[in-house]
LUMDOBA-286327 format. One record per residue (C-alpha): x, y, z. Coordinates in pm, 1 decimal, always signed. Example, Ala and Ser with C-alpha at 12.3 -4.5 7.8 and 13.67 -1.06 7.14 Angstrom:
// residues 2
[[+1230.0; -450.0; +780.0]];
[[+1367.0; -106.0; +714.0]];
// end
This chain:
// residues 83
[[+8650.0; +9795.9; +10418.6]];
[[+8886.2; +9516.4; +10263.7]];
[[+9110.8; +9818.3; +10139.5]];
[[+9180.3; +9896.5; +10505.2]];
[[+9381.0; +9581.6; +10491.9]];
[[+9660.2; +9737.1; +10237.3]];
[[+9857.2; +9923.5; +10514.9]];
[[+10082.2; +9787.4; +10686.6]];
[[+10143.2; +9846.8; +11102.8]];
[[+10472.3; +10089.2; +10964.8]];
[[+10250.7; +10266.8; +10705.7]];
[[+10010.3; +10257.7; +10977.5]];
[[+10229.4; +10438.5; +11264.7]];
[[+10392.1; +10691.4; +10969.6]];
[[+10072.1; +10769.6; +10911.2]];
[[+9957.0; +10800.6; +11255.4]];
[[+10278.4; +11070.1; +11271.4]];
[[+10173.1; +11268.9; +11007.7]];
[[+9848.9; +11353.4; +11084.0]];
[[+9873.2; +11441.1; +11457.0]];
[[+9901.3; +11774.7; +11546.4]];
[[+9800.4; +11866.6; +11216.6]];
[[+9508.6; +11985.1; +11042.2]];
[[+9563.8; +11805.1; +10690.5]];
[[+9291.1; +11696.5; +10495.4]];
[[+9246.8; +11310.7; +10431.9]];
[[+9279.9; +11394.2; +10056.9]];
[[+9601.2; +11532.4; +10118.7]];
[[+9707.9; +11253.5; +10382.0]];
[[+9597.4; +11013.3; +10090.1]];
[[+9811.4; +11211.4; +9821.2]];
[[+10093.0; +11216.7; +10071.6]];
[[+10094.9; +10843.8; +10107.9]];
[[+10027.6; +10784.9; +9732.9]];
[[+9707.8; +10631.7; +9837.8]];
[[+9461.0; +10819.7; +9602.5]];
[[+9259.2; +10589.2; +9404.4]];
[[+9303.7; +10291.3; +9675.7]];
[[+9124.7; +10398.6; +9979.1]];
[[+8891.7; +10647.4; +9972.5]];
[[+8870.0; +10971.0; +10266.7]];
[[+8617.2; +10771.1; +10476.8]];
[[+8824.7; +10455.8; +10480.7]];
[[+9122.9; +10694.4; +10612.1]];
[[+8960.9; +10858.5; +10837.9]];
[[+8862.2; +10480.6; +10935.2]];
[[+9252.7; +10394.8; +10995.1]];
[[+9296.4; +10683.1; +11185.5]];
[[+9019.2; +10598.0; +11447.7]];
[[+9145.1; +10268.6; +11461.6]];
[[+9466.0; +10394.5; +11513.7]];
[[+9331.2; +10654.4; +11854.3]];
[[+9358.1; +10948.8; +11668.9]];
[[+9069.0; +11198.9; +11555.4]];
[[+8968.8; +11550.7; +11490.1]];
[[+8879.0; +11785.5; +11739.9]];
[[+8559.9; +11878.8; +11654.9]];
[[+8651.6; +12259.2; +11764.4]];
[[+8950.3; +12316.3; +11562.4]];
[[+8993.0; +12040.8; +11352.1]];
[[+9323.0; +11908.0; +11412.2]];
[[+9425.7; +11536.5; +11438.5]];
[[+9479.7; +11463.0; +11835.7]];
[[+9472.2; +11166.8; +12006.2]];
[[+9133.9; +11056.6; +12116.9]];
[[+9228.4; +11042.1; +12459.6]];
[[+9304.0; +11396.6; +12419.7]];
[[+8939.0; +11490.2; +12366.2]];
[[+8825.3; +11365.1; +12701.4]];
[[+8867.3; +11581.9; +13027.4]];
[[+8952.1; +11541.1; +13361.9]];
[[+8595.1; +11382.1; +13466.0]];
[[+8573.1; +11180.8; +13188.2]];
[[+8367.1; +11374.0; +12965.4]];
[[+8452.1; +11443.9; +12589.6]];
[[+8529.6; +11777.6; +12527.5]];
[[+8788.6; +11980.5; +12296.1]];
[[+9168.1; +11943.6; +12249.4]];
[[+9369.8; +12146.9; +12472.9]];
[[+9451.1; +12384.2; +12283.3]];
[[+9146.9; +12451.8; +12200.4]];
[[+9014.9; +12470.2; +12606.1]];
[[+9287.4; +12729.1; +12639.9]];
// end
């Protein structure tokens, strides 16, 4: 958990901008960022929640968790994915 501390906000919001939308791997979001070896996938996926953004359990994809909850307040899928 101390690693978490290592990024900073900018690294933080890049981060945040490369994932949404996407389906990348935390391995390859941690090769990307030349963070392999320093955090490990957990911790990333860590940053990432912190951040507002997760997978939709559906597809996959990074979204923002606000994304995943519908109109009555309920978690659900990503958009796309209630399509």
């Amino acid at each position: 958990m101390g690693n978490l501390k290592i990024l900073t906000d900018t690294q933080r919001e890049d981060l945040v901008m490369e994932a949404e939308g996407t389906a990348q791997t935390e391995s390859k979001l941690l090769e990307r960022f030349g963070l392999s070896g320093e955090i490990s996938e957990d911790e990333m996926t860590e940053i990432l929640l912190d951040e507002g953004v997760e997978r939709c359990p559906e597809c996959e994809w990074w979204v923002y968790s606000w994304e995943l909850v519908d109109e009555d307040g309920n978690e659900t899928v990503c958009e796309n994915c209630r399509l």
